[in-house]
N, C-alpha and C positions, 0 to 999 in steps of 0.2 A: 509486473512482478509475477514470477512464478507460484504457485502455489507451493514449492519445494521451502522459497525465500519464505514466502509468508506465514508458512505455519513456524519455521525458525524464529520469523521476529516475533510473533505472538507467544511463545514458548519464551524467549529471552528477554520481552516485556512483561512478562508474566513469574518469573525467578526472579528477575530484579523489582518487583513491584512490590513480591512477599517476602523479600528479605529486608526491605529497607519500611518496609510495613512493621514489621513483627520488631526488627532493630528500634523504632519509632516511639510503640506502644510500649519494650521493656525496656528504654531512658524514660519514659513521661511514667513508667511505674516505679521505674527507681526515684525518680526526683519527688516523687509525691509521698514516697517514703514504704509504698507498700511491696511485698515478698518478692522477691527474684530469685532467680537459683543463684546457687551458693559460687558457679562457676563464671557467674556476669562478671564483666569488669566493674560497673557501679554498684554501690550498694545501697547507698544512701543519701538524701537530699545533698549531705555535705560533701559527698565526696566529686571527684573533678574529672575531666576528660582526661589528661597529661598533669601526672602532679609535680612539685617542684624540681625534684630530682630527676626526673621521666625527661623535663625539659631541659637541664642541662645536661645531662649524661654525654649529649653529640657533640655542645659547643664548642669546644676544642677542638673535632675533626675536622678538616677541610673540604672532605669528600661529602660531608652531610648534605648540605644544604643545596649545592649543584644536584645531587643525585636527588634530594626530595622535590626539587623544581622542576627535573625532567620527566621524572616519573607521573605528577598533575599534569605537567605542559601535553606528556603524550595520552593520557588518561581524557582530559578535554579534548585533543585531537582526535583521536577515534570516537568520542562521544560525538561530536562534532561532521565527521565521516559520517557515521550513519542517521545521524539526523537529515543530512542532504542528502543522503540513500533513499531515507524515507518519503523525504518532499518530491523527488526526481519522479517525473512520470514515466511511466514503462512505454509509451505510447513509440507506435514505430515510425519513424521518420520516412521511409519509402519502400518498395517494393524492386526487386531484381525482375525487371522481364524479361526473356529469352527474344530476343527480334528478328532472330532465325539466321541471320546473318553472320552470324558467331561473335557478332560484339552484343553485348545486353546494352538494357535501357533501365533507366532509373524512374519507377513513376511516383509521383510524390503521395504519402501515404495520406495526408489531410484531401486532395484530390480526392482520391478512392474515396475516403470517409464521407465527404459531402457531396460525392454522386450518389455512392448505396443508401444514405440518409434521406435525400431525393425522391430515390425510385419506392424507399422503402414508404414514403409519406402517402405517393403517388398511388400507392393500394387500399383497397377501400375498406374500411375499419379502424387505420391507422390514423392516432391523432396527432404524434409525434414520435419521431425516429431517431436516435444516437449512434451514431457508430463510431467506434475505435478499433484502431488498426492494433495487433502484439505480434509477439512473437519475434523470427528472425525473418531478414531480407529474402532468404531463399523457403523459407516455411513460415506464410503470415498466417497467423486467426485472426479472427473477428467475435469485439463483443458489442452487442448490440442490445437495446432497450426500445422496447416496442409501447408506445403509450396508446391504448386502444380504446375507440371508444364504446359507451357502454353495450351496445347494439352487435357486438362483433362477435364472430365466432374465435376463439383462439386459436384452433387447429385448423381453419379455414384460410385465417389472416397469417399462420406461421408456414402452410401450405404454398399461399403466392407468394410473398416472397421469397420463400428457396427456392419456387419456379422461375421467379423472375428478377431479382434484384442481385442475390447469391449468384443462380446460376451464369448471371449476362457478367458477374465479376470475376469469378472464377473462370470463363472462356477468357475475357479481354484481357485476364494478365497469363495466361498461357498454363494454368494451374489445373491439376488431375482431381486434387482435392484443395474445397477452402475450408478448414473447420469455421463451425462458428456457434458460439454460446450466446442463446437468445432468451430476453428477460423478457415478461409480458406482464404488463400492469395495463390498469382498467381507468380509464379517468372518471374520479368523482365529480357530479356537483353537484354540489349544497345550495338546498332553498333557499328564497328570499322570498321575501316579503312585498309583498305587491299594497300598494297605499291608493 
């Protein structure tokens, strides 16, 4: 997910969080009977979402009820869309490489991921290594998470692997540049108790 997406969703999760917050708090102040403004729709414990007349005003129409069903039916649907927007990993399926031949090759992005995860293990301070593939087929990055152990230099351990894990990835798929955003955490452990 880009970070263009993601500050949108959080922005848009964040509108609809406080409007149906604040909507929440001034029904549970109406119904309990204390002050709202004078322009709320409820006002007091007694009074009702849709009142008698409010509910039959449409019954008559034909058009009401088709048009109030489409309007939820697509209301859940898009609510629905982006829920599976949100579960959807961004992770890239493969890489386009140039094979010099003028036809490309596809190499598969999980590949890549658990060679550079490999190589990255395979440098010394490293205690565990993630890597995921983004981006597009012709412009991949890499996010990567470095778990290192307590002993490790971080600008040492983030030095070999651009020399050698990055750099031997970005030659093998024929690339000028590979970005790549790299995490670095420290592994704890916690004493125990010796009996």
């Amino acid at each position: 997910m880009s970070t263009v997406t993601g500050a949108v969703n959080r922005v848009l999760i964040g509108v609809v969080g406080l409007v149906l917050s604040a909507t929440g708090v001034a029904v549970l102040a109406a119904g309990a009977g204390l002050g709202v403004p004078s322009w709320w729709p409820w006002n007091g414990p007694e009074d009702v979402l849709l009142s008698r007349s409010e509910r039959k005003r449409w019954q008559g129409e034909d058009w009401w009820w088709p048009l109030v069903i489409t309007v939820l039916t697509v209301v859940v649907l898009l609510a629905l869309c982006w829920l599976i927007a949100q579960l959807r990993r961004s992770r890239l399926p493969g890489i386009l490489v140039d094979s010099g031949d003028g036809d490309g090759a596809t190499l598969r992005g999980r590949a890549l991921e658990s060679v550079l995860a490999g190589e990255a293990e395979h440098v010394a301070g490293v205690s565990r290594a993630q890597v995921v593939l983004h981006g597009r087929r012709t412009v991949p990055t890499l996010r990567v998470r470095l778990l290192l152990e307590p002993y490790a230099s971080p600008g040492e351990v983030l030095d070999r692997v651009s020399a050698g894990a990055f750099r031997n990835a970005r030659e093998s798929v024929g690339l000028s540049v590979f970005p790549a955003e790299v995490r670095l955490r420290a592994v704890t452990y916690h004493a125990q108790r010796v009996t």
